[in-house]
N, C-alpha and C positions, 0 to 999 in steps of 0.2 A: 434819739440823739443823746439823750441822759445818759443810756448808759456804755455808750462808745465814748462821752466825754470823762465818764469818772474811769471805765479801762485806760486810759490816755492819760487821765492824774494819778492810778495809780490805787487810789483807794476810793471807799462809798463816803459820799460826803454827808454828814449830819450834822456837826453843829455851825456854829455864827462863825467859830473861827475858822473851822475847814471852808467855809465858803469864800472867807478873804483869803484861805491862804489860795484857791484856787484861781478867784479871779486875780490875784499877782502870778498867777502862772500861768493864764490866758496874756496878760496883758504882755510878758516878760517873753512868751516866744509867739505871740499874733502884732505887738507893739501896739496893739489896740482894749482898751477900757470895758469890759463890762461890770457893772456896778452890782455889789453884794444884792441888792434888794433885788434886781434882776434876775440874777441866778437864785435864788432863792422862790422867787415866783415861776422862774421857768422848770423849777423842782419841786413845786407842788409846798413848800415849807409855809406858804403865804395864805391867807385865806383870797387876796385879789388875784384871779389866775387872767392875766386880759392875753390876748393872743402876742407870741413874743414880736416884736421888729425885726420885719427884713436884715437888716446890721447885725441884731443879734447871732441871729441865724446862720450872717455868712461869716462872723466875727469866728462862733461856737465850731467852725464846719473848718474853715482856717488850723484853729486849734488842733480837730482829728486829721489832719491833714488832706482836705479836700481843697480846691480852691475857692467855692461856692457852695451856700446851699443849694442854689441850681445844681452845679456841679453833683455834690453830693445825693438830690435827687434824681438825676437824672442816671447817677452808677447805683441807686438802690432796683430803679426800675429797668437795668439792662437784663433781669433776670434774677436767677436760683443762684444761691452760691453755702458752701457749708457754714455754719455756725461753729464760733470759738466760745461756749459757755461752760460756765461750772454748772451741773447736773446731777442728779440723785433721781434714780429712780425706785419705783417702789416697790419692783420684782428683787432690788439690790439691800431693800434694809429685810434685816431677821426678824423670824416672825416673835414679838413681844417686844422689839426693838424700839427704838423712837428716833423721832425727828423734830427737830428744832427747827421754826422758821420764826425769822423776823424781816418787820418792812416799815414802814413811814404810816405816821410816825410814832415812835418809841414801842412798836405793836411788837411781842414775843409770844410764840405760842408753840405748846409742848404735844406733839401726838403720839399715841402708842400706834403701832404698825400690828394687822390684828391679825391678817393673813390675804394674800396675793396683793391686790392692791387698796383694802381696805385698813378705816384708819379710825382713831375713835380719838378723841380732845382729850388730853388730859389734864390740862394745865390752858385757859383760853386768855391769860391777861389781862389788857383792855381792848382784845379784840371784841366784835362782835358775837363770833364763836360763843359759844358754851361748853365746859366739862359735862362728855357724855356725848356729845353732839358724834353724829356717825357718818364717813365719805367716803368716796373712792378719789382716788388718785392716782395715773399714772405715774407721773415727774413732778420733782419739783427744779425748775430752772431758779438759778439766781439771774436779776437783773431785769425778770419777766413776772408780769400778775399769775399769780397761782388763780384760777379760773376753777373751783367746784360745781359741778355738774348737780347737785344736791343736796343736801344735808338731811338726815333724820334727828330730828330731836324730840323728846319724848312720843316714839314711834307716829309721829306727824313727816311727813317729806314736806319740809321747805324749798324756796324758788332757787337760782344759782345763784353762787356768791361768787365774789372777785376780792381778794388780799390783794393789797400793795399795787392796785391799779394804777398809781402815778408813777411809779418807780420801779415795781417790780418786789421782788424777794430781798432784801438786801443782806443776810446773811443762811444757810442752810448745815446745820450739824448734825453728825449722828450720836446717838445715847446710847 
């Protein structure tokens, strides 16, 4: 639901102030209150993540214009339907090319694209990554956990990793 609410604001929300300006534009077209610290925890910004309230849920579901979170579940689970995301795939960046991904929080990480869909760190941030570190990748979705299938780092295969599992990719560029 995080990320059909920030499609629905309009922009990825990161700081203290995006998050009040957004719960004034829950409240201003739902006429109902959710509280910065709220949305802040239901986005993962918070170390306390406790499971949101029913109200929030149907408050947040209001907003994308459902009537309900019932509601809302009840039309995820009528079935398959296409997806509206921004997407890069890795048959589309040039081979020496790079990609840029960033996700929550403040995580940027530089890869060179090395040939089909293999990719090598070149820049790892303060992610967990490491420059050097070597993956395949099909896609990278915004708004979705990039999910690595493996890493090699000094010719060792490490277990699978997950980027931006709260939130997803929250920006993707090409270099």
């Amino acid at each position: 639901m995080r990320r059909e609410v920030a499609a629905k604001y309009g922009i990825e929300v990161r700081t203290s102030k995006e998050f009040e300006q957004l719960a004034a534009a829950i409240d201003k077209q739902t006429g109902q209150m959710v509280s910065v610290s709220t949305l802040k925890r239901f986005w993962g910004y918070m170390s306390l993540k406790p499971k949101p309230r029913q109200t929030t849920l149907d408050i947040l579901s209001r907003y994308i214009g459902q009537p309900s979170w019932r509601d809302l579940c009840q039309e995820l689970q009528r079935g398959s339907s296409f997806l509206s995301v921004e997407a890069v795939r890795s048959t589309d960046i040039k081979p020496d090319g790079g990609v840029e991904l960033q996700w929550m929080p403040d995580r940027v990480v530089r890869l060179k694209h090395t040939s089909g869909i293999k990719f090598i760190v070149e820049d790892a941030g303060t992610s967990k990554l490491r420059k050097g570190d070597e993956f395949e990748v099909l896609e990278f979705i915004k708004g979705h956990p990039l999910y690595i299938p493996g890493i090699v780092r000094d010719g060792q295969r490490l277990p699978e990793y997950v980027a931006g599992r709260t939130a997803g990719l929250t920006a993707i560029s090409l270099y």
